[in-house]
C-alpha positions, 0 to 999 in steps of 0.5 A, spaced: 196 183 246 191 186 243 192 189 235 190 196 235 189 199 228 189 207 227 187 211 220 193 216 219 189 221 215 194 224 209 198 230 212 195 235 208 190 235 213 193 238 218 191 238 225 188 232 225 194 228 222 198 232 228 192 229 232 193 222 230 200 223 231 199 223 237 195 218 239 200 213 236 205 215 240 200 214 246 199 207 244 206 206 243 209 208 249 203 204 253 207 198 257 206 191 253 199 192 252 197 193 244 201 191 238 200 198 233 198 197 226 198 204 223 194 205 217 194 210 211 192 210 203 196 215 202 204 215 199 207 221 202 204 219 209 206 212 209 213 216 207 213 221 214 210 214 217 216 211 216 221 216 218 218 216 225 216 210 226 220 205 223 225 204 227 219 201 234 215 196 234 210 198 229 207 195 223 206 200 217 201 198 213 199 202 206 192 200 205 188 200 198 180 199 198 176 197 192 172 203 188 165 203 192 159 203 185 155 209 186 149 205 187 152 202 193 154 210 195 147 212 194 144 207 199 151 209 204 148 216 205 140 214 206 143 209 211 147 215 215 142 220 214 137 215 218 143 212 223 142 205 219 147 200 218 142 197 213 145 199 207 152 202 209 158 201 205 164 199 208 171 199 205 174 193 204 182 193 205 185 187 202 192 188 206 188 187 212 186 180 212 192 178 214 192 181 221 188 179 226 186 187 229 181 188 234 180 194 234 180 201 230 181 208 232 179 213 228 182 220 228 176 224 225 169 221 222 171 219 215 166 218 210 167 210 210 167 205 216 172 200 217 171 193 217 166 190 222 171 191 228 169 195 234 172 202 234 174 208 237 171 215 234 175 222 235 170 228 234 173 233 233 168 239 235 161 240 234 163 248 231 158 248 225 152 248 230 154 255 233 157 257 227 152 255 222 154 260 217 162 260 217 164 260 210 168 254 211 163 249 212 157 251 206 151 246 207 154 240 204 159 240 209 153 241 215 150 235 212 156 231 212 158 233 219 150 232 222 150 225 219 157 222 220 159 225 227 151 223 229 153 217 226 160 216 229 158 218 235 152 212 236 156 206 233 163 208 236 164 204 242 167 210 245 166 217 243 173 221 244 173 229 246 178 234 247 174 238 254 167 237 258 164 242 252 166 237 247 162 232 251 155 236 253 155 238 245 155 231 243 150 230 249 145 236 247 146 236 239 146 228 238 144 226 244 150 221 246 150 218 252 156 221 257 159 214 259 160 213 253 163 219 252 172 220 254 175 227 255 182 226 253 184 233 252 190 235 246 197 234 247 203 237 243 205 232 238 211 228 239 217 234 236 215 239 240 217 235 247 223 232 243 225 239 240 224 242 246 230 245 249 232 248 243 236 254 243 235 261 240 241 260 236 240 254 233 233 256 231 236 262 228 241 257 224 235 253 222 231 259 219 237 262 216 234 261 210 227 265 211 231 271 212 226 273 218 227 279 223 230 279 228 223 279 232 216 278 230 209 273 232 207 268 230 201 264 227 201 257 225 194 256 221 191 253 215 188 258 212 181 256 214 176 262 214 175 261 222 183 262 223 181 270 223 187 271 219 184 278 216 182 280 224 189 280 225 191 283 219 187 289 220 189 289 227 197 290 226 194 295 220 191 298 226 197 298 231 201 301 226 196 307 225 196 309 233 202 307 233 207 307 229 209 301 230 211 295 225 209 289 228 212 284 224 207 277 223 209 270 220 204 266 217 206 258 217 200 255 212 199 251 206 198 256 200 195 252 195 189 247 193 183 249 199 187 254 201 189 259 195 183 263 194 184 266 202 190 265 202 190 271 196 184 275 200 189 275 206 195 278 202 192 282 198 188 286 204 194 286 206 197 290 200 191 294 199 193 297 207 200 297 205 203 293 210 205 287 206 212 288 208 209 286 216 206 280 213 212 274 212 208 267 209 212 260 209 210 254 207 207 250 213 212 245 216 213 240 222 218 238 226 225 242 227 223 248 223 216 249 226 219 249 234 224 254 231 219 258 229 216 258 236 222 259 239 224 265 236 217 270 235 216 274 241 209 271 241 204 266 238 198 269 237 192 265 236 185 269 234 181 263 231 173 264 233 173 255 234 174 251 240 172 248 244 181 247 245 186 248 240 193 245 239 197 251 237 196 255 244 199 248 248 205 247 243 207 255 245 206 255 252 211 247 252 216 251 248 215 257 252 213 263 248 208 267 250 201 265 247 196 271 246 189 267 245 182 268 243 177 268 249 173 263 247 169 257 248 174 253 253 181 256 251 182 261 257 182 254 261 186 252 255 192 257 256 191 258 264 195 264 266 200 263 260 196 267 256 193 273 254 186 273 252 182 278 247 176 278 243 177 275 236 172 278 233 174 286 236 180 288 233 181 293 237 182 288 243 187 284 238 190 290 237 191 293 243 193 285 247 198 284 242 201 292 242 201 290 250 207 283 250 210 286 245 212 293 248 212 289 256 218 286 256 215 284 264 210 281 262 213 276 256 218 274 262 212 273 266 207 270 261 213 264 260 215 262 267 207 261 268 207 257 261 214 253 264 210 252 272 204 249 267 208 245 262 211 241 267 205 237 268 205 231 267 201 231 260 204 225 256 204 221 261 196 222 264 196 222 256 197 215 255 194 213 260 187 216 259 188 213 251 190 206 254 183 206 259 179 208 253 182 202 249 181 197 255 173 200 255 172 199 247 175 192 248 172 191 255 178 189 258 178 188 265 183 189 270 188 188 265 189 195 264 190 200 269 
């Protein structure tokens, strides 16, 4: 059997922890095939780990490198802006030297490679080429990303991308070959299929300490410029203005470190039009609590302004809530005939989309039973079996994996 080590990055990163989440659980559920190694140099991860994991037949391991000196970093960043190996800096992890791994999947480019092994990339998505100015990402960020995705990209032994844009940017931007590309659309993490079923009342029992209203909708996102949240805010100031409707709006994010200063311009916006009283912020949670959330808003609405995909649309329609979304890159076939789609930049659109399913009770019932006729595709499934081929491509496994 082949040992196949994924990097668990910390889970304050959000959707890319989810995302390796699930490419754990993918591996894990592939028959007899890999022994699993999950990799983390963070203690509260290695934490969550344990908890999910600790019962299968996974190995767990908190990994510690060696401090790279600054003369060492120095050379590391020449040799990426020139795609060199010449002078890379790789990180050194004592712990596992004892284990006999073959490969390496990394959920996003990481600054530092793993040891010599081949190794599988996910890149997220090629956003800072269409959005060079998006506050979120800053020159040093485009620096980084032009220089470590490009990077990854060539060295990898599979490139992983959620959808057939994923692909043809990393071909037209960096020039990857796509046979060396895989598509592997995102999937909802493993809580979402495990709390599937969860009644409306034991939803209500779980946010019984929030106090929320009995009907609202819902957003999950960081809050990241690109998540739009100051469109959304002015759009349900709109609704209100036009039609003297209070839409309620739950945030789930983190509203500290990296998110406090938007955080702040987001409530204080939303103080300034006095409806603060519409705005409800939580911390952002995982597992039973935030399928809770979905199973108890009217409606998800998600207006973030990058792709191509996203997670948070496909945990809506598995759930069955209504998903409004925004119109870009490859999320109308993301979402299908589940969702209604606006113009996130118009807030106009968003508003008048999200007033549509809140007042159209039709139209709610008929948006869910699409979402109920696409969920039962056999997404974990076909899941598994796409991480399994790319595994069995890196490693150039012949005809034993399937």
């Amino acid at each position: 059997m082949k040992n196949i080590a994924i990097i668990i990055p910390p889970k304050k990163s959000g959707g890319v922890f989810q995302y390796s989440l699930s490419i754990a659980d993918s591996l894990i559920l592939y028959p007899n095939k890999f022994n699993i190694y999950l990799l983390s140099e963070d203690s509260e991860t290695i934490e969550i780990l344990n908890s999910l994991y600790g019962l299968n037949k996974v190995k767990i391991i908190n990994i510690s490198s060696k401090p790279i000196p600054l003369i060492k970093k120095i050379f590391h960043v020449l040799s990426l802006v020139l795609q060199s190996e010449l002078f890379l800096a790789k990180k050194f992890y004592p712990e596992l030297k004892r284990y006999n791994l073959d490969l390496f999947i990394i959920p996003t480019p990481i600054n530092f490679p793993p040891p010599k092994l081949p190794y599988i990339a996910s890149i997220p998505d090629i956003m800072h080429k269409y959005y060079p100015s998006l506050p979120d990402y800053g020159r040093k960020e485009i620096f980084r990303r032009n220089i470590l995705y490009k990077f990854h990209s060539k060295k990898a032994k599979i490139a992983v991308v959620d959808s057939i844009q994923g692909m043809n940017d990393l071909n037209k931007f960096f020039k990857i070959p796509k046979e060396k590309i895989a598509i592997i659309p995102f999937i909802p993490p493993n809580y979402i299929f495990k709390h599937k079923n969860m009644s409306k009342i034991e939803a209500n029992k779980i946010l019984q300490k929030y106090n929320l209203p009995d009907s609202f909708i819902f957003y999950p996102a960081q809050f990241w410029y690109h998540k739009n949240h100051v469109r959304l805010v002015k759009a349900l100031y709109l609704i209100k203005q036009k039609h003297n409707l209070e839409i309620p709006l739950v945030l789930a994010g983190s509203n500290t470190g990296n998110y406090e200063k938007r955080y702040n311009q987001v409530m204080n916006l939303a103080k300034k039009l006095n409806i603060q009283k519409q705005i409800i912020s939580i911390s952002h949670h995982l597992g039973k609590e935030i399928v809770a959330l979905y199973k108890k808003s009217t409606a998800m609405v998600y207006p973030s302004i990058l792709g191509p995909t996203n997670i948070p649309p496909i945990e809506a329609i598995t759930l069955g809530t209504p998903v409004l979304c925004s119109n870009l890159f490859e999320m109308p076939k993301q979402v299908q005939g589940a969702g209604i789609l606006f113009n996130p930049f118009n807030i106009e659109d968003i508003a008048e989309k999200i007033y549509i399913v809140w007042t159209n009770h039709k139209l709610k019932v008929d948006l869910i039973k699409k979402g109920r006729e696409q969920s039962k595709k056999d997404i974990i499934e076909n899941y598994v079996k796409q991480w399994g081929k790319a595994v069995a491509k890196a490693l150039v496994i012949k005809n034993e994996i399937t």
